[in-house]
N, C-alpha and C positions, 0 to 999 in steps of 0.2 A: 751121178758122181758120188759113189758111198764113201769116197776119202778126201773129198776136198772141204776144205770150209767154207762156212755158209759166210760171203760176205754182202752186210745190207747196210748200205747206205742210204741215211734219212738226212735229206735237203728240207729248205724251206727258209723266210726271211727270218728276221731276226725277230724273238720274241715270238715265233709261231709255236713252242712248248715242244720243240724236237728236245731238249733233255728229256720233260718227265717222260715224255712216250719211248725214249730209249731203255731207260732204269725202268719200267713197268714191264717191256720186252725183254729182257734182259732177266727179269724174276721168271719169265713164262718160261720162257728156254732153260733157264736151269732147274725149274722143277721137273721140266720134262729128262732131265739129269745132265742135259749139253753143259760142258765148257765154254763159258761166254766172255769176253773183253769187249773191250769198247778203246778206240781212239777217237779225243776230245781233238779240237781244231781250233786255233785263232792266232788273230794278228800280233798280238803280244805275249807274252808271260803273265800269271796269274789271274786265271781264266776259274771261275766260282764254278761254270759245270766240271770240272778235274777234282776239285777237289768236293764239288756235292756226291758224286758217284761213287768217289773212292771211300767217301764217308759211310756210301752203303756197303761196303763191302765189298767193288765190283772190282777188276783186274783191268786199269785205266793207263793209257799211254795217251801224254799228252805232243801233238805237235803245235808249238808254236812258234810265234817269228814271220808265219806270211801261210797263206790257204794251201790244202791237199794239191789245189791245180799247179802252183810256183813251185812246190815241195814235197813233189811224186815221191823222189828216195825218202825223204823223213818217214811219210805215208807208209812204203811198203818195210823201211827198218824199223818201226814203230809195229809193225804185226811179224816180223821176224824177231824181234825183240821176246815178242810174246813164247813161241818156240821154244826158246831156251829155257822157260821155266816148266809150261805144259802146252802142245799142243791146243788152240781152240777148235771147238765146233764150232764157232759162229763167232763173228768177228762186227762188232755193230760201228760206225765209223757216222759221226758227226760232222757236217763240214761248217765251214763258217757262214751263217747267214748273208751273208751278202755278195754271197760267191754263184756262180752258174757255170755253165757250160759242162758240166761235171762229167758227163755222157763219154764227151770227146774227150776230154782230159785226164780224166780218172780210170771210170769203168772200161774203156775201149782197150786202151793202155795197159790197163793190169793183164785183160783176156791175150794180149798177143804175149804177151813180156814173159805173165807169169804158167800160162797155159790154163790147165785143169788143174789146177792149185787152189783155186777159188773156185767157188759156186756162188753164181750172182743172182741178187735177189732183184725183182723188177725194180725202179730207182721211184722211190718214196718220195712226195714231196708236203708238205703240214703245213696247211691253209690258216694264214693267219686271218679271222674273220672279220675285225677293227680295221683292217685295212681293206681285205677282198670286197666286203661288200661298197665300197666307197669306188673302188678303181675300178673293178668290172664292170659295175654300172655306170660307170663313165667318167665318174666325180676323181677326186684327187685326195690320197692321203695325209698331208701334209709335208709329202716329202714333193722332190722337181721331179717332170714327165724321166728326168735320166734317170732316178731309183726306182721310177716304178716300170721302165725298161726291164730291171733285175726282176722286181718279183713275177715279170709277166712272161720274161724266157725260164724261170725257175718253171711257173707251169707247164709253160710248153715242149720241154725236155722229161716229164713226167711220166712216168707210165702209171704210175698211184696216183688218187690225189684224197690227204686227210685232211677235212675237214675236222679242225679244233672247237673243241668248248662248245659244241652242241649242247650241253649241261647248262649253259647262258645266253642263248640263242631260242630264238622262238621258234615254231616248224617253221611259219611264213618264210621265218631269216634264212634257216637251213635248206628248205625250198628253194629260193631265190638264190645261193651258191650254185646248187646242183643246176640248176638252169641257165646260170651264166658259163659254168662251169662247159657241160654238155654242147653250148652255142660255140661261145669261145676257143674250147680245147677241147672236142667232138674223140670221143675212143679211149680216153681215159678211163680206167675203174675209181670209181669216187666213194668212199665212204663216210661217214659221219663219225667222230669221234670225239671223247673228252679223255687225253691224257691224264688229267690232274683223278677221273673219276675210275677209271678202266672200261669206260663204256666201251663195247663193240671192240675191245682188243682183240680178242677171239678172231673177229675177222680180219682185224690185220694181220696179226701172226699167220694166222692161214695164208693170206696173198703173198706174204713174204717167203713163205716157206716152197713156192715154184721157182723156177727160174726166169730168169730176164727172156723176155723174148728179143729177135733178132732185128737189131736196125733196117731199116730199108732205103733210111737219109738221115743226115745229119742234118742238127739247127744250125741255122746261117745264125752268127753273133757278131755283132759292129763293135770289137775290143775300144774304141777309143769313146764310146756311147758307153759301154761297161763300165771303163774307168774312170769315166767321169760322174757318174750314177754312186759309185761305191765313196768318193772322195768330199760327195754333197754329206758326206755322215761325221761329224768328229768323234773320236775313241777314244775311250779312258779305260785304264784299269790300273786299278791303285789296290794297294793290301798295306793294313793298318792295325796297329793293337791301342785299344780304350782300357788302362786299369784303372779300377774305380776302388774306393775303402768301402765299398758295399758291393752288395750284390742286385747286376742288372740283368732285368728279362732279355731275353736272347729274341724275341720273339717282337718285343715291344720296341729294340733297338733299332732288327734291319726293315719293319715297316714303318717306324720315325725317318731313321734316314730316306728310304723311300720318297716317303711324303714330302719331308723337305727339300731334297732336290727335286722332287716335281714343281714346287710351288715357284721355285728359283727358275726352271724352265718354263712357267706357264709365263712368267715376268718378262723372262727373255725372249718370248713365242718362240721358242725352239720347241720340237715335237719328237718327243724321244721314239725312238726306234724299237730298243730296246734299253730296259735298266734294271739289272739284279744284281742282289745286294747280297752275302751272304755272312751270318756273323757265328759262330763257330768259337766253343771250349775245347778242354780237354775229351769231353766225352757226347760232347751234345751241337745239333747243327740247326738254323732257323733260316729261310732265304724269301728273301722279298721280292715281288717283282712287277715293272709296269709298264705293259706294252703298248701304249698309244695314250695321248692324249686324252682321249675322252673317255679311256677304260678306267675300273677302280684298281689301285694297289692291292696286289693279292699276297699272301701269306701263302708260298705255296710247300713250303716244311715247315714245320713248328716243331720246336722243343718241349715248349711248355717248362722250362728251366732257367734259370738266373747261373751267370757266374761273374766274380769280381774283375777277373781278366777276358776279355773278347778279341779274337782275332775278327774283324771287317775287310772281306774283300767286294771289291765295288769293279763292274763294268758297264759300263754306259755308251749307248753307240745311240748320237743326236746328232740330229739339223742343227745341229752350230758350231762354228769353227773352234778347233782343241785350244786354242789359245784363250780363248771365254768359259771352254766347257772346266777346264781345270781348275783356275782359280776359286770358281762356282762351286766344286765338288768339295776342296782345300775349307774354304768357309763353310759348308755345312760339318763336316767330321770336328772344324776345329768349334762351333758352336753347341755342334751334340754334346762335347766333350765339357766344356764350360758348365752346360746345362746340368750333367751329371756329376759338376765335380770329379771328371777324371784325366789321367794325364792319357796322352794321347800320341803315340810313335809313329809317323807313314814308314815303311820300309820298301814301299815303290811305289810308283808313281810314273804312267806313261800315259801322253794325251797326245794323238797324232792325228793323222787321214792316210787313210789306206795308199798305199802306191800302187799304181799301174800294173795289173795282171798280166804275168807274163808265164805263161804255162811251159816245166817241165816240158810236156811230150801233150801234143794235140793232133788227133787224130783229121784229119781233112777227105777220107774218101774210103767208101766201103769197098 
């Protein structure tokens, strides 16, 4: 298909590092000289991967308000959108971590609706390893059997499957993936990778660069098992400005706050999911991030710059109800602030539980 674009959708739970490896994808194809965009995905407004992407430079449509599967049209006017300014070659599309069925609801969808308009890439899914090695092997993440429901049909709708942060993973660890992996979800191409490093990009970009091969069945998914899986998480996403009469590291802020909403959740035994942070000038960008309990806080942009004024956007998806998780978040930003002597604005502020997935258009039979 020499005139359709390339559209590749990268799944995977939350906190498995589907941004960097989008924005790393995203450099390879446009050196290679493609036209590339990306549509960002989530349940709310003020979503830190929209605005780290576009920070690099990238051609970024955001849907938000509820997942690609509830909000096919946003989906497909959000890459029509793109159109209007230049045609892409490639079209990368993040969906919301805690989302599945993607296959039937998405990709099936687009092939009938929109024809050879698109070229589909096999559907990618980024193995978060803090969790994979705990649940595969039998043991429990810290989340109920209903979210690990999700991240287990996430697999099994795959036809990739990347293995994250190999970079901090022993062979044994990475071994023991590929084996549960191979038992469990037997057919898959499985590769090893680090996002944050670019190890073994090359062969992703190669695997993406075919097209999807053809269903032969579809996954059976128990929507009321789904919805209840996605509803064990509370959400927040808040955006906020810190001005201080000095100048503060950008760098030192969003892995402070980090920390300290970690420590507020180790108190609360809630077990974050996902939580990045991202703190953001005029000219410069730093994001924090920390996906499991027992992981370390990473720096994974650094500025390496100070400015007086900071815009802070905070999303957090935990094991604990939005009504705890809020308050919690409210008292760290306003004690950061204290701490810095600085004055401190929320300009939003939303902490909920996902509702009930109700898909657009789902495909039921080949």
């Amino acid at each position: 298909m020499p005139n359709a674009t390339k559209f590749i959708m990268i799944g995977g739970f939350l906190g498995a590092g589907k941004t960097t490896l989008i924005s790393k994808l995203a450099r390879q194809f446009q050196a290679d000289g493609k036209h590339v965009c990306v549509v960002t995905n989530d349940q709310a407004a003020g979503l830190v991967d929209t605005e780290l992407l576009r920070s690099e430079g990238l051609d970024v449509n955001e849907v938000g308000g509820s997942c690609f599967c509830c909000n096919f049209n946003g989906l497909t006017d959000a890459m029509a959108e793109f159109e209007t300014r230049q045609r892409p070659d490639v079209v990368l599309a993040e969906p919301v971590g805690s989302c599945t069925d993607l296959v039937a609801t998405i990709a099936l969808p687009m092939m009938q609706r929109l024809g050879t308009q698109f070229d589909h890439s096999p559907y990618a899914v980024v193995l978060k390893p803090s969790h994979a090695l705990r649940i595969l092997s039998g043991g429990q993440a810290g989340f109920s059997p209903k979210a690990e429901y999700i991240f287990r049909k996430q697999l099994e709708e795959s036809e990739l499957v990347l293995i994250n942060r190999i970079d901090e993973l022993s062979d044994e660890q990475v071994q023991t993936l590929r084996d549960h992996i191979d038992e469990q979800y037997p057919g898959r191409q499985v590769i090893g990778i680090s996002a944050r490093t670019g190890e073994n990009l090359d062969r992703v970009s190669e695997a993406l660069r075919a097209s999807a091969a053809s269903r032969n069945h579809l996954m059976e998914v128990d929507y009321d098992v789904y919805a209840d899986g996605e509803a064990e998480l509370g959400w927040l996403n808040a955006t906020a400005t810190l001005a201080a009469g000095k100048g503060l590291s950008l760098d030192d802020l969003a892995v402070g706050l980090v920390e300290s909403i970690r420590r507020e959740l180790l108190v609360a035994d809630a077990e974050p999911a996902h939580l990045k942070i991202l703190c953001s000038s005029a000219r410069d960008v730093s994001v924090a991030n920390l996906v499991s309990s027992d992981t370390d806080t990473m720096l994974s942009v650094s500025s390496q710059n100070a400015a007086s004024e900071i815009k802070v956007v905070v999303n957090a998806r935990v094991c604990i109800a939005p009504e705890l998780l809020r308050p919690l978040v409210e008292n760290v930003l306003e004690q950061m602030a204290e701490q810095h002597e600085a004055a401190l604005q929320v300009e939003q502020m939303e902490a909920f539980r996902p509702g009930r997935p109700e898909p657009t258009h789902r495909v039921t039979s080949l």
